[in-house]
N, C-alpha and C positions, 0 to 999 in steps of 0.2 A: 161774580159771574160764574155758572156752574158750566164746565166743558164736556162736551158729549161729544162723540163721533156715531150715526148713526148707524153705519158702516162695521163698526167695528163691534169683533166678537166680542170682549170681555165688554165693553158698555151696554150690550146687549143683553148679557147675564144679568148684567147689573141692575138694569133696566126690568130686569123679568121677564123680557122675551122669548129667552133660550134658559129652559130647568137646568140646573145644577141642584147637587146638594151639600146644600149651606152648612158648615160649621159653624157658622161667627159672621156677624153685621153688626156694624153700627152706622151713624150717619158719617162717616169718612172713608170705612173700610167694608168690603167682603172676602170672607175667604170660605172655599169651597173647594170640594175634592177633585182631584185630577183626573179625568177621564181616560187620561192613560199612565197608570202609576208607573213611577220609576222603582218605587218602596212601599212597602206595605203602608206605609202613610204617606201620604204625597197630597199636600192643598197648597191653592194658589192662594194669595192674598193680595187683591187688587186694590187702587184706590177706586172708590164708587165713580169720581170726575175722574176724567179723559185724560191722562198724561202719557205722553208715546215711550219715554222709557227713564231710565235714570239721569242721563244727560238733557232731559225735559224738565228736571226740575230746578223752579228756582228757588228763592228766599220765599216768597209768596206759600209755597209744596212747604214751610216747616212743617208745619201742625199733620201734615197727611204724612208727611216721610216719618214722623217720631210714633204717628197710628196704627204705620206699617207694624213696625216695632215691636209695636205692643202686643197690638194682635197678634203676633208670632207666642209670643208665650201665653194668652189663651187658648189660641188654639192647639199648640204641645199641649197644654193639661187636659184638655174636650178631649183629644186623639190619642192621650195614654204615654205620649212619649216623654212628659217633662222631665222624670226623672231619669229616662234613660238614655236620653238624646235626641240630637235632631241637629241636621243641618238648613240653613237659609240659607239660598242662592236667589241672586238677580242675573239674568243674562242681559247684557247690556249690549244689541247690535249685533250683523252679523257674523261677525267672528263668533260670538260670545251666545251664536245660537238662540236669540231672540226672536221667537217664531209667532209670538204676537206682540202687535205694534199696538202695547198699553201697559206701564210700568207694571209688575207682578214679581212679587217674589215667589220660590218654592219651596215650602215647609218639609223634607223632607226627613223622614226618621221612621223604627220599626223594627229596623235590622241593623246590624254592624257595619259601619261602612270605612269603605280604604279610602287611603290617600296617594298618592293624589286621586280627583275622584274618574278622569278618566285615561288614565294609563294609556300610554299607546297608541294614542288617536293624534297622528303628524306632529309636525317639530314648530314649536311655535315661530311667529313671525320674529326676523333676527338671529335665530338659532343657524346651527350649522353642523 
């Protein structure tokens, strides 16, 4: 059964409704560049079906979560950064700044990046 949200941006992209420009598709994954880069390379990589975020997937999500994956290291070599780096991030929820409700990772890479990657930004939950 294929899961769509009609509603939702990235199903949208996915769908061809709303242009982006595509790096990499296959029948499991898209990923396409970020409309507002964090780094000189910044794409997303969605599953083409509708899943709301990483706590969405189950046993069923293998073969898309291992797609994920993969496509991360196609798309580094299309975008130049395989050999010089790159970070994957999932936001997971909103703590974890998850600002679309459709699992997505973010390829990013380009430039040098620190750690941790956002310094600074409040004490996490439990801290003191």
């Amino acid at each position: 059964m294929s899961r769509h949200d009609p509603d939702c941006l990235f199903c949208r992209i996915a769908g061809g409704q709303i242009p982006a420009t595509v790096i990499y598709r296959n029948e499991h994954i898209l990923a396409f560049r970020d409309i507002n880069p964090a780094a000189p390379i910044h794409a997303l990589i969605i599953p083409v079906e509708h899943i709301a975020a990483l706590n969405a997937l189950d046993s069923d999500d293998e073969v898309i979560a291992g797609q994920i994956l993969l496509a991360a290291k196609i798309v580094a070599e299309k975008t130049g950064v395989f050999e010089s780096g790159y970070r994957l991030v999932f936001n997971n929820g909103p703590d974890a700044l998850q600002s679309v409700g459709h699992l997505h990772a973010h390829l990013i890479g380009g430039k040098m990046m620190g750690w941790p990657p956002f310094p600074g930004h409040g004490v996490a939950h439990g801290e003191s």
